[in-house]
C-alpha positions as CSV (number, residue, x, y, z in Angstrom):
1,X,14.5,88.0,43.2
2,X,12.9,91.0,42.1
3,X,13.7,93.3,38.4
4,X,17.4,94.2,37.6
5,X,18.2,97.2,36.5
6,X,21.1,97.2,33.8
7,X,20.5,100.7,33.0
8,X,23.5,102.0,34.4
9,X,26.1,99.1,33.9
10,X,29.3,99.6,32.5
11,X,30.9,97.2,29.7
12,X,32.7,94.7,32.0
13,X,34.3,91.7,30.1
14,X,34.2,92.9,26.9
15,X,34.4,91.0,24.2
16,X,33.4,91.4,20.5
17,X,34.2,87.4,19.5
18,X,31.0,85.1,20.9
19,X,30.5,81.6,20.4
20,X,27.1,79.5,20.7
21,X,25.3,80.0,24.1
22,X,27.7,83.0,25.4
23,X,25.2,86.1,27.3
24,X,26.3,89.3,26.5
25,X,24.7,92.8,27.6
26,X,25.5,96.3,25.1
27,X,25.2,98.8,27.6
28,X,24.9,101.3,24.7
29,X,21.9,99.6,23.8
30,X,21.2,98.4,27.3
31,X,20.4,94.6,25.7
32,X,20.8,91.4,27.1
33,X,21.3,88.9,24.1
34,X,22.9,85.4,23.8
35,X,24.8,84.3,20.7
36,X,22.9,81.3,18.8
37,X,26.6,80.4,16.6
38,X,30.0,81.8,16.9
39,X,30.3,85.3,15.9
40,X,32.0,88.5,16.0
41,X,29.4,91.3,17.8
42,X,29.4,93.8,14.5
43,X,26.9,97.4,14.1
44,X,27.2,99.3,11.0
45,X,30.4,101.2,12.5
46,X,32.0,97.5,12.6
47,X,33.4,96.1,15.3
48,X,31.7,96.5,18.9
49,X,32.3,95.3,22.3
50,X,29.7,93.9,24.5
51,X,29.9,92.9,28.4
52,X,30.2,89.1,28.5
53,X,28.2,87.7,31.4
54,X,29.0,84.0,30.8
55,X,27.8,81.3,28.8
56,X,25.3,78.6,28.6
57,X,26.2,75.3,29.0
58,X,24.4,72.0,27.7
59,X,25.6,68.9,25.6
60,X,23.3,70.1,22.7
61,X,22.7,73.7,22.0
62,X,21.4,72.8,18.0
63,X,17.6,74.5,19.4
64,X,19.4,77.5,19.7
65,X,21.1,78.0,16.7
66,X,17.6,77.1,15.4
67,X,16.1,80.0,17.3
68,X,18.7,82.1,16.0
69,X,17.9,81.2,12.3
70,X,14.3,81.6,13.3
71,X,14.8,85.5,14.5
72,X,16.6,86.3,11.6
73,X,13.0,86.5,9.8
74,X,11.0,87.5,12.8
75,X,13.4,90.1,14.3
76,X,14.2,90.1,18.4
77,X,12.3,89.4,21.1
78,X,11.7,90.2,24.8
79,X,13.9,87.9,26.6
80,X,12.4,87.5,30.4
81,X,14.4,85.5,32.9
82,X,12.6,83.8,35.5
């Protein structure tokens, strides 16, 4: 499977209320991103919504809510899919 371009998708699902594991895009921001606890998806303006994709699914998803804590000191990263 070759690049996907987002660049031009709409917000589809929307949702502003995530919980651990769920994939979202912002199309404003064209960003993929996946919630590390339950949340409500907020910018300065408050409340946004974002396209829910779907979620991840495991019996233990503590490493990503460790992750999570982790990037609120480094900031985001590139997020590649393979």
């Amino acid at each position: 499977m070759g690049d996907v371009n987002l660049d031009d998708a709409p917000l589809e699902n929307p949702a502003t209320f995530l919980n651990i594991g769920d994939i979202l895009y912002h199309p404003e921001h064209k960003e993929l991103g996946i919630a590390y606890a339950a949340t409500q998806f907020r910018e300065p303006i408050g409340s946004v919504y974002v396209s829910y994709l779907g979620r991840l699914v495991d019996d233990d998803l503590t490493p990503l809510l460790e992750i999570g804590k982790m990037l609120r000191q480094t900031g985001a990263k590139k997020l590649i899919l393979r």
